[in-house]
N, C-alpha and C positions, 0 to 999 in steps of 0.2 A: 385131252384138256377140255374146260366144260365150258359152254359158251357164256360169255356174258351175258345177263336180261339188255336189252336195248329201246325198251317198253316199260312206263311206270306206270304202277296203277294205285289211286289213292284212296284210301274211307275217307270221307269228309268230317265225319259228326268227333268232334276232339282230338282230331289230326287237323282240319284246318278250320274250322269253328268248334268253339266252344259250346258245349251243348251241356246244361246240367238243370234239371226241376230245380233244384235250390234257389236257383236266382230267382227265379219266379214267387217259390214258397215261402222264401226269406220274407219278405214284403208282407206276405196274409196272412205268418204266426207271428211278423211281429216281434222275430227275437226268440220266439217257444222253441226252442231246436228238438226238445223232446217229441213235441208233439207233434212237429213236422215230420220230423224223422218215420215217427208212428204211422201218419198218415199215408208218407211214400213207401210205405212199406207194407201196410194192409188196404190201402184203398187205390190212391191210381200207382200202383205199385207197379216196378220193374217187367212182371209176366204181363199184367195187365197193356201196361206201354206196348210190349212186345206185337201184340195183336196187332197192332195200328200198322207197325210197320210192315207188318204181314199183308197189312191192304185194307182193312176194317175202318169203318168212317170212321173219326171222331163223332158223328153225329149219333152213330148206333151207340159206339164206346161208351159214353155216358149218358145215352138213354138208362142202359143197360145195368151202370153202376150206379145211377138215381136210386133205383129201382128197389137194390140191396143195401142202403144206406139209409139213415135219418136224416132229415128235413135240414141237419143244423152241418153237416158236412157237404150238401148240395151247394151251394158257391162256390167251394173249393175243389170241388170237382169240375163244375161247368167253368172254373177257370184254366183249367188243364187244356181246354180247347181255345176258348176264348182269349185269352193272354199266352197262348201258347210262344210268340215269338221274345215273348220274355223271358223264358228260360234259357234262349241262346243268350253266349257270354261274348261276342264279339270274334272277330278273324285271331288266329294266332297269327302273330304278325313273321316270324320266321320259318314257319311254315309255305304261309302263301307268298313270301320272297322266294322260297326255296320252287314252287310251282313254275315264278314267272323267266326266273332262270333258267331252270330243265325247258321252257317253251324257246326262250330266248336261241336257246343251243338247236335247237329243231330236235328233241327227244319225242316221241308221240305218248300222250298222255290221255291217261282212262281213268273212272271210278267207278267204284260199288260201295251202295250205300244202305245200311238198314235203313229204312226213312219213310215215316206216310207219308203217300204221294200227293197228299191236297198242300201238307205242310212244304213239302220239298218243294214245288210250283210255283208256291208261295214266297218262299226263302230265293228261288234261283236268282231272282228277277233283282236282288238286293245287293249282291256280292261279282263284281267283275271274276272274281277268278276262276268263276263257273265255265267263263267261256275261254280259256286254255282248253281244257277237256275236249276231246274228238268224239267222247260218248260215255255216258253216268248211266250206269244203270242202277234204279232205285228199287228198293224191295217193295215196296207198296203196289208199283207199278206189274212189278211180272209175279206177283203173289208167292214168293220167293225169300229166305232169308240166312244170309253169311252165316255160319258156316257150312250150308250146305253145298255138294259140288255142285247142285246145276244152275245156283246159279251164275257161276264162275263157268261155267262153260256156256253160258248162255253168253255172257262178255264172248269169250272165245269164237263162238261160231257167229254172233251177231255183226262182230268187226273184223272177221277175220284174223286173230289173234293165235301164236303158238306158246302157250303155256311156260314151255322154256325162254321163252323170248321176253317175260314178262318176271318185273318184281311188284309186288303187293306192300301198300302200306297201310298197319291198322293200329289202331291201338289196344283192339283187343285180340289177346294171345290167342282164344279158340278159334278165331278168324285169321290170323299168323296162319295156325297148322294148318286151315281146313283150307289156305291155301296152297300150303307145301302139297300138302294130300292132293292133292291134281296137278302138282307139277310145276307150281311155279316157284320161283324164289321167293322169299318174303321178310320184313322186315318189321319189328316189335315198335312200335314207335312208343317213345319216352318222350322225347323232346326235338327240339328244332335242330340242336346242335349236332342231335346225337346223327340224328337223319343225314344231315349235309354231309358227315362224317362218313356215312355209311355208302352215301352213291359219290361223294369224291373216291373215295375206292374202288368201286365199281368203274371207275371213267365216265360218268354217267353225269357229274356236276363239276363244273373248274371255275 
């Protein structure tokens, strides 16, 4: 028979906050949904982002894309940094009830997070439910990024963590498997309900 995980481990970024450029861009097109769309999608675009949480300043990031742009897109880029905490959408609020419960129970609780580490430092300081966690590990910080395995084992050997002893929660699927792929359990998150659903099963939430 296969053990149960006994060890939660969480994504943060729309597993318990909300995190989308829209909220931000909504505001500076103004309603243009084409044009925004356009924008995130050829200028501070998804790969672009991606870098950041690799570990790259913001400050380089848009040196960088100044650089490749005209004169009339440069505000909307330097506000990718500068209003960055606008694009979070606030705590899913059953999410992080679900966090304070599993702490309530004595569950040990972990995260791994894509996230630049200037924004993340920035954000911890904001939201109590950070400090449930015994240890976040942030991609920006160990130049690192889900789904690859090390840095999931970097989790593992930094806390002393047994892979089977661990379920993972993300909301992105490539980050689901690339945690099956090392061994741990993992779970697709959808929603709040679906989650509670999933570690009441487990024995894991009552």
């Amino acid at each position: 028979m296969t053990a149960r995980p006994t060890t939660v481990v969480f994504d943060i970024g729309n597993v318990l906050l909300q995190w989308d450029p829209r909220n931000l861009y909504r505001k500076l097109f103004g309603g243009r949904e084409d044009e925004m769309e356009w924008f995130l999608a050829n200028v501070c675009s998804p790969a672009w982002n991606l870098e950041q949480d690799r570990g790259r300043s913001f400050a380089d990031a848009v040196t960088a894309l100044i650089a490749e742009h005209p004169p009339t897109l440069h505000p909307f880029i330097r506000a990718y940094d500068e209003r960055w905490h606008e694009t979070l959408g606030g705590e899913i609020a059953g999410s992080v009830d679900i966090v304070s419960r599993l702490k309530r129970a004595g569950v040990p609780l972990y995260a791994i997070t894509n996230w630049n580490q200037q924004k993340f430092h920035e954000t911890r300081h904001r939201h109590a439910f950070f400090d449930a966690f015994s240890g976040i590990v942030v991609s920006g910080d160990e130049r690192l990024l889900k789904p690859a395995p090390e840095i999931f084992h970097l989790l593992f050997r930094r806390y002393g963590l047994q892979a089977s002893d661990c379920i993972f929660i993300d909301d992105s699927l490539h980050n689901v498997e690339g945690a099956r792929a090392v061994g741990m359990s993992a779970h697709h998150f959808k929603s709040p309900e679906d989650l509670a659903a999933a570690l009441n099963e487990l024995g894991l939430l009552r």
